[in-house]
N, CA, C and O of each residue as an XYZ file, in Angstrom:
432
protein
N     -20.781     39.522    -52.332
C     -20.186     40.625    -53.071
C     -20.268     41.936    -52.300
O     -19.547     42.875    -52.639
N     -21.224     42.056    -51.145
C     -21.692     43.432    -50.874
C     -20.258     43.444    -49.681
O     -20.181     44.483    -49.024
N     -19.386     42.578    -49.454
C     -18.281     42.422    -48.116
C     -16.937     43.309    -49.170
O     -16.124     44.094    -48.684
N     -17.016     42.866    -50.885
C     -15.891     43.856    -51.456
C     -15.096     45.501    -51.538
O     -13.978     46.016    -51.507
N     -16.766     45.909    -51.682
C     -16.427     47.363    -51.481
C     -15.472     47.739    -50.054
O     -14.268     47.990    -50.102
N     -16.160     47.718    -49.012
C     -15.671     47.667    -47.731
C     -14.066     47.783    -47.401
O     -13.302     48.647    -46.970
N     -13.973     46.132    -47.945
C     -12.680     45.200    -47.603
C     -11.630     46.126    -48.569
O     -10.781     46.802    -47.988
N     -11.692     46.143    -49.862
C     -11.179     47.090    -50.629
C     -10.768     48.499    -50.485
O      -9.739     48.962    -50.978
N     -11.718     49.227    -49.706
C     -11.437     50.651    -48.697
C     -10.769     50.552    -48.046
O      -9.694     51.125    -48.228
N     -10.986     49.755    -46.866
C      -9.581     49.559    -45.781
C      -8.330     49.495    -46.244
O      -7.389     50.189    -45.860
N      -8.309     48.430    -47.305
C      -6.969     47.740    -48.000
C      -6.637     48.819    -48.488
O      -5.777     49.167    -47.679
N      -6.708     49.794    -49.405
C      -6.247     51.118    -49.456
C      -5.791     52.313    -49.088
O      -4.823     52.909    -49.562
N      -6.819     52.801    -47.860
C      -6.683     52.987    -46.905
C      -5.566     53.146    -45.981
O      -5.207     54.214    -45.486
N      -4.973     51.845    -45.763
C      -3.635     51.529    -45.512
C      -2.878     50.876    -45.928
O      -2.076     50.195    -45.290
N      -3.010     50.975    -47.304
C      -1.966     50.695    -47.922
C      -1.620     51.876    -49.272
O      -1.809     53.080    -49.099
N      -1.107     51.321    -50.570
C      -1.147     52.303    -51.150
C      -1.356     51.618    -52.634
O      -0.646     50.828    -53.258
N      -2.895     52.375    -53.017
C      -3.257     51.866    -54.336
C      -3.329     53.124    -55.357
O      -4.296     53.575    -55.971
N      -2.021     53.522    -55.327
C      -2.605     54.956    -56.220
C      -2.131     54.315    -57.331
O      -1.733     55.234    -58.046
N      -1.913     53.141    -57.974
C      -1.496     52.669    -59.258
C      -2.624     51.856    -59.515
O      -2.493     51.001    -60.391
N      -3.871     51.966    -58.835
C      -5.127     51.826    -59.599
C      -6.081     53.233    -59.608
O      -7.290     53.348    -59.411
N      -5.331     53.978    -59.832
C      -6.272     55.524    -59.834
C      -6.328     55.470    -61.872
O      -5.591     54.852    -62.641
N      -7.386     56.292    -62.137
C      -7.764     56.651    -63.616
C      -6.231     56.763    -64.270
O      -5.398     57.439    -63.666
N      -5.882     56.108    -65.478
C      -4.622     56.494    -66.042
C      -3.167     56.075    -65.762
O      -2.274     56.044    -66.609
N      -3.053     55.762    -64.483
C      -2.141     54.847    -63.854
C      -1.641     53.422    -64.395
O      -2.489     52.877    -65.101
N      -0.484     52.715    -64.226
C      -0.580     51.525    -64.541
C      -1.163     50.773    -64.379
O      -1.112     50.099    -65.408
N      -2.060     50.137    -63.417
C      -3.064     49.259    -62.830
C      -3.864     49.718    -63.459
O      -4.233     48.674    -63.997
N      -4.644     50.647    -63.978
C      -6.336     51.384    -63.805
C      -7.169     50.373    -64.592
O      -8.379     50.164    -64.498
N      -5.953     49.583    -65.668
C      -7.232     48.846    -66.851
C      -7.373     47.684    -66.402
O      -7.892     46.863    -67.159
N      -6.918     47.211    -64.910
C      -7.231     45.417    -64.661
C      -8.448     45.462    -64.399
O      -9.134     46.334    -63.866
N      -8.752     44.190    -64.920
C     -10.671     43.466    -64.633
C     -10.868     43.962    -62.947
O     -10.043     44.353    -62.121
N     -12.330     43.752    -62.877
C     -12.302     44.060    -61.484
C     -11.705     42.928    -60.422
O     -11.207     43.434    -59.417
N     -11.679     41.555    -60.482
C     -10.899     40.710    -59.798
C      -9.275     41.123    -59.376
O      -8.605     41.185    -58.345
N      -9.144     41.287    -60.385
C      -7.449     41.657    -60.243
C      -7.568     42.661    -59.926
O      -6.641     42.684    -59.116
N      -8.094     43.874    -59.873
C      -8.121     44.834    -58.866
C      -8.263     44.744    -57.558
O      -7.507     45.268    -56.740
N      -9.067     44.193    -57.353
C      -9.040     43.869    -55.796
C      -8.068     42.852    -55.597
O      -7.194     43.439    -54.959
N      -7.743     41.829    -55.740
C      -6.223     41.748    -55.884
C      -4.919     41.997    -55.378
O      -4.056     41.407    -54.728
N      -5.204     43.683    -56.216
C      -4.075     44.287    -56.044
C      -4.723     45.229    -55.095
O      -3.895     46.138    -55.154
N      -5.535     45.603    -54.345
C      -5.418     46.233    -53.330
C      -5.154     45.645    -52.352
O      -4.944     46.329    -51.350
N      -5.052     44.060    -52.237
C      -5.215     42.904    -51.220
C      -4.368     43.052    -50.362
O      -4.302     43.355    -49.170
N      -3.000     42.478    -52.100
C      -2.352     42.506    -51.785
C      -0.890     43.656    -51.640
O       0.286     43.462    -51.331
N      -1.408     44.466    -51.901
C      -0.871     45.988    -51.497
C      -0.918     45.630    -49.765
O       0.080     45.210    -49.180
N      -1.954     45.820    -49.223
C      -1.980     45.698    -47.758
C      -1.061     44.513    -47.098
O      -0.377     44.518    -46.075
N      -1.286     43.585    -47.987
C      -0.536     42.438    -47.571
C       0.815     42.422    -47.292
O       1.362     42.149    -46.224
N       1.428     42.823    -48.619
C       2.774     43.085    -48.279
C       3.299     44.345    -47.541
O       4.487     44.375    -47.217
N       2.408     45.476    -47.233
C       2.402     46.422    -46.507
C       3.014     46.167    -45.040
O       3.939     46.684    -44.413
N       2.074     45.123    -44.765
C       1.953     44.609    -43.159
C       2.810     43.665    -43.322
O       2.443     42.711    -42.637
N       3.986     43.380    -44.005
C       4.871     42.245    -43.686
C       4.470     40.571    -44.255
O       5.058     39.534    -43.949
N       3.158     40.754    -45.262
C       2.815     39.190    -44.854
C       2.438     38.281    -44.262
O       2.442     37.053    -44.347
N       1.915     39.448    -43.289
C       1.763     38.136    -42.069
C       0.116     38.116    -42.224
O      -0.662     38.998    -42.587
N      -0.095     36.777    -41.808
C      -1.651     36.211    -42.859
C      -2.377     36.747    -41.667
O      -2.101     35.729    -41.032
N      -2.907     37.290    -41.001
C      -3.809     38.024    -40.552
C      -4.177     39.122    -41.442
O      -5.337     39.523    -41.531
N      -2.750     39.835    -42.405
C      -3.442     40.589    -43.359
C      -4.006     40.151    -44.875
O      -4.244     40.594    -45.998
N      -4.028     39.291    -44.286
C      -5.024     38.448    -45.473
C      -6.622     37.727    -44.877
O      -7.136     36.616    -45.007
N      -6.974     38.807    -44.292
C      -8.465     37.841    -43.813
C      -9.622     38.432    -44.628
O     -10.356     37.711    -45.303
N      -9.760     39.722    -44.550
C     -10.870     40.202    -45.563
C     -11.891     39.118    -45.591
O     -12.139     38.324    -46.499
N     -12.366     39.230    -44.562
C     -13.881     38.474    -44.354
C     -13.797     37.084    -45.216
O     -14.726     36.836    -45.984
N     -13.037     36.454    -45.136
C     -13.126     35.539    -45.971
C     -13.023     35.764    -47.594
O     -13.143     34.777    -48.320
N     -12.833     36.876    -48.081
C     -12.200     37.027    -49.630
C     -11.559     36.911    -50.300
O     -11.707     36.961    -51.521
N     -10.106     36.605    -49.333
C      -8.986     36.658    -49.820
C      -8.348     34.774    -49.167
O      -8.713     34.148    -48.172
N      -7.245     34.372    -50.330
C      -6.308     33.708    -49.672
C      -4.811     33.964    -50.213
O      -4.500     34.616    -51.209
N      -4.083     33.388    -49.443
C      -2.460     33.648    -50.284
C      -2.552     32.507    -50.956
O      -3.132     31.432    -50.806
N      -1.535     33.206    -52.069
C      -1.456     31.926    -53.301
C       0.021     32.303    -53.844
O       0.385     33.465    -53.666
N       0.848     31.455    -54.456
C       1.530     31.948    -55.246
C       1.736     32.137    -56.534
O       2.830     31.992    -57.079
N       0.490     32.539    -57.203
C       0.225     33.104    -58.483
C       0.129     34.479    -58.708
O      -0.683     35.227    -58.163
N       1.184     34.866    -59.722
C       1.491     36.340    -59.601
C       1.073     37.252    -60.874
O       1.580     37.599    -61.941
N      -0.252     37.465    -60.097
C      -1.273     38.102    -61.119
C      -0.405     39.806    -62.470
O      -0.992     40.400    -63.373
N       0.766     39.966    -62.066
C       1.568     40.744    -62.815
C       0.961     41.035    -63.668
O      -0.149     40.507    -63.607
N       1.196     42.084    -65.113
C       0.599     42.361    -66.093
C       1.685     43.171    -66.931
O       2.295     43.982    -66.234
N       2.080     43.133    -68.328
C       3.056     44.237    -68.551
C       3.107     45.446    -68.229
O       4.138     46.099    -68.065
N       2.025     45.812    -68.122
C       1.810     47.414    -67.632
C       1.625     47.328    -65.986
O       1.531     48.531    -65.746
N       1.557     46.924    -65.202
C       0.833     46.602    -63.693
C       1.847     45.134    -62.992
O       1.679     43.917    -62.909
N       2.910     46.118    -62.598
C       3.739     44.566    -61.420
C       2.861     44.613    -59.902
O       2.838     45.633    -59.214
N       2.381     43.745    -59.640
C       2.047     43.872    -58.147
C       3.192     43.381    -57.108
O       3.570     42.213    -57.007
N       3.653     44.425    -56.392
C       5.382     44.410    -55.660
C       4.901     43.281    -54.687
O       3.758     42.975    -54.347
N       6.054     42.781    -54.360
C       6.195     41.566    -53.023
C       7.185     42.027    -52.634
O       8.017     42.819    -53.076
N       6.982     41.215    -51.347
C       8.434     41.524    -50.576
C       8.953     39.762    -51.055
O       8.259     38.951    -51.668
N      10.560     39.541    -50.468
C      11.046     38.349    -50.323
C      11.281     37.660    -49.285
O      11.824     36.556    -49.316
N      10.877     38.269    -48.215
C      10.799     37.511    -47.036
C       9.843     37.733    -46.142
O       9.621     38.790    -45.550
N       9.098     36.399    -46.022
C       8.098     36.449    -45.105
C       7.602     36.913    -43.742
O       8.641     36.580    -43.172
N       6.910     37.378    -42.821
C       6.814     37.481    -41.250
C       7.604     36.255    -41.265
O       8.800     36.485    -41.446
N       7.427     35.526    -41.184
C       7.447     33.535    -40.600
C       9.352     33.292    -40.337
O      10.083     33.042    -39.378
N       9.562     33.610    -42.201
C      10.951     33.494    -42.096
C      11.525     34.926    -41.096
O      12.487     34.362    -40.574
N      11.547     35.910    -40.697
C      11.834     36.761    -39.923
C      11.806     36.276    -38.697
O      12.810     36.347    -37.989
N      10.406     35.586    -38.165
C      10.391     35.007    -37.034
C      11.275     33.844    -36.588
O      11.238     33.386    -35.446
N      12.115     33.369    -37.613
C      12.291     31.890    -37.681
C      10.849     30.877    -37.707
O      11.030     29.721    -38.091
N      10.139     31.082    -37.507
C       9.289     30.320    -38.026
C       9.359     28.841    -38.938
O       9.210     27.629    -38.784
N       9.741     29.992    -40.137
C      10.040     28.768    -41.422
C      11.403     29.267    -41.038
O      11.860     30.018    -40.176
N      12.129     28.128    -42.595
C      13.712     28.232    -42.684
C      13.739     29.291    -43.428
O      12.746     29.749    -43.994
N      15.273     29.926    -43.506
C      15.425     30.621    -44.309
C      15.638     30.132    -45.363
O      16.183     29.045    -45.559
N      14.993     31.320    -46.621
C      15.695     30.656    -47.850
C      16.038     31.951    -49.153
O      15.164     32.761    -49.463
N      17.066     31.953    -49.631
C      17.320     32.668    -50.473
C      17.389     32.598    -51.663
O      17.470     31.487    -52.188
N      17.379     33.582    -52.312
C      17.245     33.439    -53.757
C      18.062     32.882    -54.535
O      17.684     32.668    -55.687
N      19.597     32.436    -54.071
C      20.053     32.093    -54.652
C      19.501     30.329    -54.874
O      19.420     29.945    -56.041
N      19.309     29.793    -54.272
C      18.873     28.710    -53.930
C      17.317     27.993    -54.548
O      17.046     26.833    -54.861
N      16.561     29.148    -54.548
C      14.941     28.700    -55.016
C      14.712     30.277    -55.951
O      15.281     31.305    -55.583
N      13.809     30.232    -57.162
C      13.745     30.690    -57.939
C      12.802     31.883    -57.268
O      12.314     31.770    -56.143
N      12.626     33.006    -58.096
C      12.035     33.958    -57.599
C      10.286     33.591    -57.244
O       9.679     33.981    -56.247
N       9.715     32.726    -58.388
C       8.431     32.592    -58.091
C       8.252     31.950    -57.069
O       7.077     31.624    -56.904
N       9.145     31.541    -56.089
C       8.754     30.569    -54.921
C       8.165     32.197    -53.837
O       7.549     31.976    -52.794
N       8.435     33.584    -54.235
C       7.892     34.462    -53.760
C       7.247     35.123    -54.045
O       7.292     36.309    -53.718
N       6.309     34.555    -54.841
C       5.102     35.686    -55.303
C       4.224     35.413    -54.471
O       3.863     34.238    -54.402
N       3.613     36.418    -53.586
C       2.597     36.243    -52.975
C       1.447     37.196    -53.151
O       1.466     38.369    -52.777
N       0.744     36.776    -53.571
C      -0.710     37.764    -53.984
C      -1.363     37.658    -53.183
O      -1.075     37.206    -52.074
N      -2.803     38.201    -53.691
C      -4.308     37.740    -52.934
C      -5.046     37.491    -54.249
O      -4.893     38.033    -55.344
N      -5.830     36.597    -53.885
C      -6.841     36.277    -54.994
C      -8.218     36.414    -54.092
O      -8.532     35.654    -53.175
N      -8.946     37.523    -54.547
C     -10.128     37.211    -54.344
C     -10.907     36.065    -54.408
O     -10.702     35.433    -55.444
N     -11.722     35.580    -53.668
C     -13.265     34.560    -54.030
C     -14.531     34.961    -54.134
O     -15.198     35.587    -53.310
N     -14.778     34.634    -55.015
C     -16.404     35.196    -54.686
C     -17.323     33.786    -54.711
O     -18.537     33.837    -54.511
């Protein structure tokens, strides 16, 4: 637990969590889903590309999209990978939107 604080600073840091500041839409998620959403703030910041998902081992990608009525956590729709060719392309018309939710889920 003592690796969260840290990992959570950075992720902010450079990214942008002002929708977990006091009063904001985010401010009332549990603390899991907060970090979370700072994860993955950074995550999709940096394109996706899973290096910004290392956080000492805290984080993995998943596609469960921790959303909330009050609190959307934004994604992008296309991956580093698919940019790279990597993977195939694929569009929305074709596969449903949740095939792009990409979060972070903390572990503890």
């Amino acid at each position: 637990m003592s690796l969260v604080p840290p990992n959570m600073s950075y992720a902010c840091a450079l990214s942008d969590c002002t929708a977990l500041g006091d009063g904001s839409s985010c401010s009332k998620l549990d603390n899991m889903t907060t970090i979370s959403y700072a994860f993955n703030m950074y995550f999709q910041m940096n394109g996706q590309d899973v290096e910004a998902c290392v956080f000492n081992g805290l984080a993995t990608i998943t596609n469960t999209n921790l959303s909330t009525d009050s609190c959307l956590f934004p994604l992008a729709l296309q991956s580093a990978g698919t940019r790279l060719n990597i993977l195939s392309s694929i569009t929305a018309t074709t596969t449903s939107v949740a095939a792009f939710l990409f979060t972070l889920f903390a572990l503890f």
